[in-house]
Structure formats: structure tokens, C-alpha cells
N, C-alpha and C positions, 0 to 999 in steps of 0.2 A: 289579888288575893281576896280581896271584898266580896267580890261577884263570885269567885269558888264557896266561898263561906256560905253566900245568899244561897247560889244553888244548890249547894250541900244541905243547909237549912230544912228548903224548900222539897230537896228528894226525900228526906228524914220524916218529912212529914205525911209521905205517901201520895205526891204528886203523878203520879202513871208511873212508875221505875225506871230504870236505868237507863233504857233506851231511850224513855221523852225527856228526861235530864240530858242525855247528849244534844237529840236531836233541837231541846231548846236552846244549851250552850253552842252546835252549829250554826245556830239562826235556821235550823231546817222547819222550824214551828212555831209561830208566834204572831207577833205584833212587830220581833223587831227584824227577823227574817224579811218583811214587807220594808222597814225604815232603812237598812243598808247600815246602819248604826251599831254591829253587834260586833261588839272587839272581839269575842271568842271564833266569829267570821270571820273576821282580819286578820286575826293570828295563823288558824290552819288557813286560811290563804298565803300566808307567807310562810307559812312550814312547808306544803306544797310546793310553795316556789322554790326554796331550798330542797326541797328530794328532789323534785326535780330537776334543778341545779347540780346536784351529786351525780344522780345517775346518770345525766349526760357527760359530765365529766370523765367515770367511770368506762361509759363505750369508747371514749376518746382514747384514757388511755387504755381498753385493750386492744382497742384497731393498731396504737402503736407498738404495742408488746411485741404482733408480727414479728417486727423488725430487731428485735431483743433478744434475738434469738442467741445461745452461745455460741453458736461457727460464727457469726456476724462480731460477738463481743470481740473473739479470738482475731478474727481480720482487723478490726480496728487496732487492737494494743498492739498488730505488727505492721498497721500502717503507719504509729504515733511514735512507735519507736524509731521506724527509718524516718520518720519528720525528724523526730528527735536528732538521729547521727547527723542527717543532714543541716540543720540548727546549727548545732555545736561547729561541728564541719566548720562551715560556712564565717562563723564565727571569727576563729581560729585562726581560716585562712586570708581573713583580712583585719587581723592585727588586734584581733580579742574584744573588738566592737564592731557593734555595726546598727543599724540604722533602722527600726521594727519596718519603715516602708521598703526601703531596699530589700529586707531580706523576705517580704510577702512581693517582690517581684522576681526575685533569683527562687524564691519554690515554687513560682506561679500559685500563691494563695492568694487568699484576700485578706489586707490589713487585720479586719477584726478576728478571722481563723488565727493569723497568727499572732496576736495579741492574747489569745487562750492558751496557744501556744509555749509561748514563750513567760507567761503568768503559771503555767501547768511546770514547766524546767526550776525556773524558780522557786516554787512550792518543794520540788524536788531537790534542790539545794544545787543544784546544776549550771545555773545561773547568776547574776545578779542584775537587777532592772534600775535604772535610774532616770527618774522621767524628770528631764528639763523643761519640758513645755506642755501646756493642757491645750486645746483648742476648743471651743465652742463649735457642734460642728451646723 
């Protein structure tokens, strides 16, 4: 806030205008543009690195959007609902438990699919989860 003051000052006084007040808060002009030493360089360097930052983000997600598409939403909520019957199903038919590995080998999932799975039934009231053991893995 110092150095805005100083520079504010300094442009008030009729130092070249508004353009050589920037280009000296860049370090595009001076004494400290040569020393490497100019915080208002450091900062839009790293503002830079954050747009930058953003807008790669941003390409990222709309390459994924692609895939976002609503016929694709619509396919998934009626692949998750038959995960679903077949969940419960399965459930059910071996005695109202059953074992989160066993039943990510009886739907040919993977553990962690179905661990979202069966956290998503749950959510839904559908369920109820009771974990006896953690593992480090």
C-alpha cells in the first residue's frame, strides 16, 4: 500500500502519465526493471500465473463437457438405477447383508465404484452402512 501511495505521489506530480506510472509499477522502466527486485513484477507475475492457471482449467473443463452431454446424463441415471435394483437385489437375497467386496465381485465392479455406490443408497435412505473395519491401504 506504501509503494501505491509513493507511485500515486510521484504520478500526481506529473512524472510522464499514466502509462510511465504503470510501465514503472511493471518494472517495464527503470532502475528496478534491470534489479529483478520490483514486487509490482512479482505480483503480475503471479497474477499471470493464476489466469493462466484458470484458463487452463477452464479448456479442461470444456473438453469434458463433451461428455455432459443430456442423453449421456439420461444413460447414466438408468445405468445407476439398475446398479441400484441389482444392489438391493443382491442384498436381500443373501440375508439383508453382505460384504461391500463380495458384492463389487457379484456386479463385476470395482471396490471403490462400489463404495460410491452404496454411500449414493445410503444418502438415499435405501441403505444402511456400518463399517467395522478401516484399512490403511
Amino acid at each position: 500500500m506504501k509503494m501505491m501511495k509513493k507511485m500515486m505521489g510521484q504520478h500526481s506530480h506529473g512524472s510522464g502519465g499514466s502509462m510511465a506510472m504503470m510501465q514503472k509499477m511493471m518494472g517495464q522502466k527503470g532502475e528496478e526493471a534491470e534489479s529483478g527486485d520490483n514486487p509490482m513484477q512479482q505480483m503480475m507475475g503471479t497474477c499471470m500465473g493464476m489466469c493462466t492457471e484458470m484458463l487452463n482449467t477452464m479448456r479442461r473443463t470444456t473438453s469434458l463437457a463433451v461428455y455432459a452431454q443430456p442423453e449421456l446424463h439420461q444413460l447414466f441415471e438408468e445405468w445407476l438405477a439398475a446398479r441400484e435394483g441389482d444392489v438391493l437385489k443382491l442384498i436381500e437375497e443373501r440375508g439383508g447383508s453382505l460384504d461391500p467386496e463380495a458384492l463389487a465381485a457379484a456386479l463385476s465392479m470395482s471396490p471403490a465404484s462400489v463404495t460410491a455406490l452404496l454411500a449414493h443408497l445410503q444418502n438415499q435412505g435405501k441403505i444402511r452402512l456400518h463399517a467395522e473395519t478401516v484399512e490403511k491401504s
